[in-house]
Short mmCIF file of the C-alpha atoms (twelve columns), coordinates in Angstrom:
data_MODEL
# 
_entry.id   MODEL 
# 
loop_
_atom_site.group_PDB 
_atom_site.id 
_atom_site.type_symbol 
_atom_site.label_atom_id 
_atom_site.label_alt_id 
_atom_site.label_comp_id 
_atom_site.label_asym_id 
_atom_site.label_seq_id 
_atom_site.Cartn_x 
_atom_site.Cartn_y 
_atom_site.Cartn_z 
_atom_site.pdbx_PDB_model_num 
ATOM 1  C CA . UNK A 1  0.000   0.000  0.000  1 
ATOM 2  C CA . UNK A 2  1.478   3.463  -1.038 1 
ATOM 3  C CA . UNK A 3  1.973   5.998  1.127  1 
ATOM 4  C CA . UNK A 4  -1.084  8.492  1.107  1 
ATOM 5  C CA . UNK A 5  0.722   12.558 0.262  1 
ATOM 6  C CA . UNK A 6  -0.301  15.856 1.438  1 
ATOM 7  C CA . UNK A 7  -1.391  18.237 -1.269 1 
ATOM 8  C CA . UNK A 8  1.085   20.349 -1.568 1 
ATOM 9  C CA . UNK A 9  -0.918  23.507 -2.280 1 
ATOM 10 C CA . UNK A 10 -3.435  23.111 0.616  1 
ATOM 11 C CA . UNK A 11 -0.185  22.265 3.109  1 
ATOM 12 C CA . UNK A 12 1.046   25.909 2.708  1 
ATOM 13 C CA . UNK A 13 -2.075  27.144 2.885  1 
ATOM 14 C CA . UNK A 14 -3.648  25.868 6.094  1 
ATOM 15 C CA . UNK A 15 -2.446  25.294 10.049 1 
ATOM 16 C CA . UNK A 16 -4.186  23.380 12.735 1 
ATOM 17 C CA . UNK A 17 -5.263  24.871 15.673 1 
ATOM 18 C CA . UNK A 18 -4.601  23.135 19.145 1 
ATOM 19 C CA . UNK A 19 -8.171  22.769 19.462 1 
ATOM 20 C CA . UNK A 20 -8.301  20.781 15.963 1 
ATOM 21 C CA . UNK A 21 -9.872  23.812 14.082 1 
ATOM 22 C CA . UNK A 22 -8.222  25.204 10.742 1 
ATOM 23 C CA . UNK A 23 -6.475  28.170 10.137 1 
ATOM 24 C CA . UNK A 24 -6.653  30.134 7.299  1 
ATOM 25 C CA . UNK A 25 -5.214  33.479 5.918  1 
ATOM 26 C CA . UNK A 26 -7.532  35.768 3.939  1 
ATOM 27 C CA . UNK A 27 -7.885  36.832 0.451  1 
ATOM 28 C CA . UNK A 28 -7.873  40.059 -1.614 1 
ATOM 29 C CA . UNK A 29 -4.659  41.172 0.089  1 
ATOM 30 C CA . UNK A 30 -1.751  40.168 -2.289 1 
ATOM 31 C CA . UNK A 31 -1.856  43.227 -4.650 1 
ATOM 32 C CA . UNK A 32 -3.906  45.868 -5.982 1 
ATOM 33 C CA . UNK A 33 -4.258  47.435 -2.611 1 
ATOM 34 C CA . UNK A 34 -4.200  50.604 -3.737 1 
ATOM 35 C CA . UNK A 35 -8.089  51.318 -4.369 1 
ATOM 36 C CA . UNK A 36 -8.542  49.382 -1.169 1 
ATOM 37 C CA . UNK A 37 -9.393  51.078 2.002  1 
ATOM 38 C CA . UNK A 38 -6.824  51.094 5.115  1 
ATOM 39 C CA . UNK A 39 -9.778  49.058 7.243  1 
ATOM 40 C CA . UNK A 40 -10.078 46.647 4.734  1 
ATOM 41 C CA . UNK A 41 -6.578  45.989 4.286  1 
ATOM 42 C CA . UNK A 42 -6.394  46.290 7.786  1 
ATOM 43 C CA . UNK A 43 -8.864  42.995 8.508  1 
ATOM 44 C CA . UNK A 44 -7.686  41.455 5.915  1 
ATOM 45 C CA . UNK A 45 -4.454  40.841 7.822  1 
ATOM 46 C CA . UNK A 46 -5.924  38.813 10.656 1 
ATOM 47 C CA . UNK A 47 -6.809  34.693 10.009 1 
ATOM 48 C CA . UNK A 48 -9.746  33.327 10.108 1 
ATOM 49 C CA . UNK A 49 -11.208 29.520 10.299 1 
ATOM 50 C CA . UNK A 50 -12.235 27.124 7.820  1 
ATOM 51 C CA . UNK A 51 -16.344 26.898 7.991  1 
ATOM 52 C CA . UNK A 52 -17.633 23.640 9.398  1 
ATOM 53 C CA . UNK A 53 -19.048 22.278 6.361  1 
ATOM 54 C CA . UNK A 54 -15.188 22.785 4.433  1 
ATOM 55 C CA . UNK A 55 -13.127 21.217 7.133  1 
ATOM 56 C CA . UNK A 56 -13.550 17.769 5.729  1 
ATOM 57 C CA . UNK A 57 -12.175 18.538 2.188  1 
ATOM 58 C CA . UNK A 58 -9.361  20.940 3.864  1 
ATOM 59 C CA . UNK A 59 -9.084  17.562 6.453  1 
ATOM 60 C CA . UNK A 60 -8.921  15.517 3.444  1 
ATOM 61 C CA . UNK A 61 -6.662  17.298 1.477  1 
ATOM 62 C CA . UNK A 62 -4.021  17.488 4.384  1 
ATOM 63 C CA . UNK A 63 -4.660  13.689 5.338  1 
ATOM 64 C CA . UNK A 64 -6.049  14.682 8.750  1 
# 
């Protein structure tokens, strides 16, 4: 039996929480920021979580 791999797209991507929730970074805040406003840059910094109903494919994805 072969060894099951990470993808390698979702492993950069996504961090696990100690609580065994998912990390995730935002998007929208790689470049044209200059017609974007300050707050929405701003919020844009912070991570958020994967929704309930995507952390089986993001689970999946990183052989969780």
């Amino acid at each position: 039996m072969p060894k099951v791999k990470t993808n390698s797209g979702a492993k950069k991507r996504f961090a696990l929480t100690g609580s065994g929730k998912i990390k995730r970074k935002h998007a929208f805040h790689s470049h044209i920021l200059t017609k974007k406003t300050k707050k929405q840059k701003r919020n844009l910094t912070h991570t958020g979580l994967v929704a309930k109903v995507d952390e089986h494919q993001v689970k999946a994805l990183l052989n969780i």
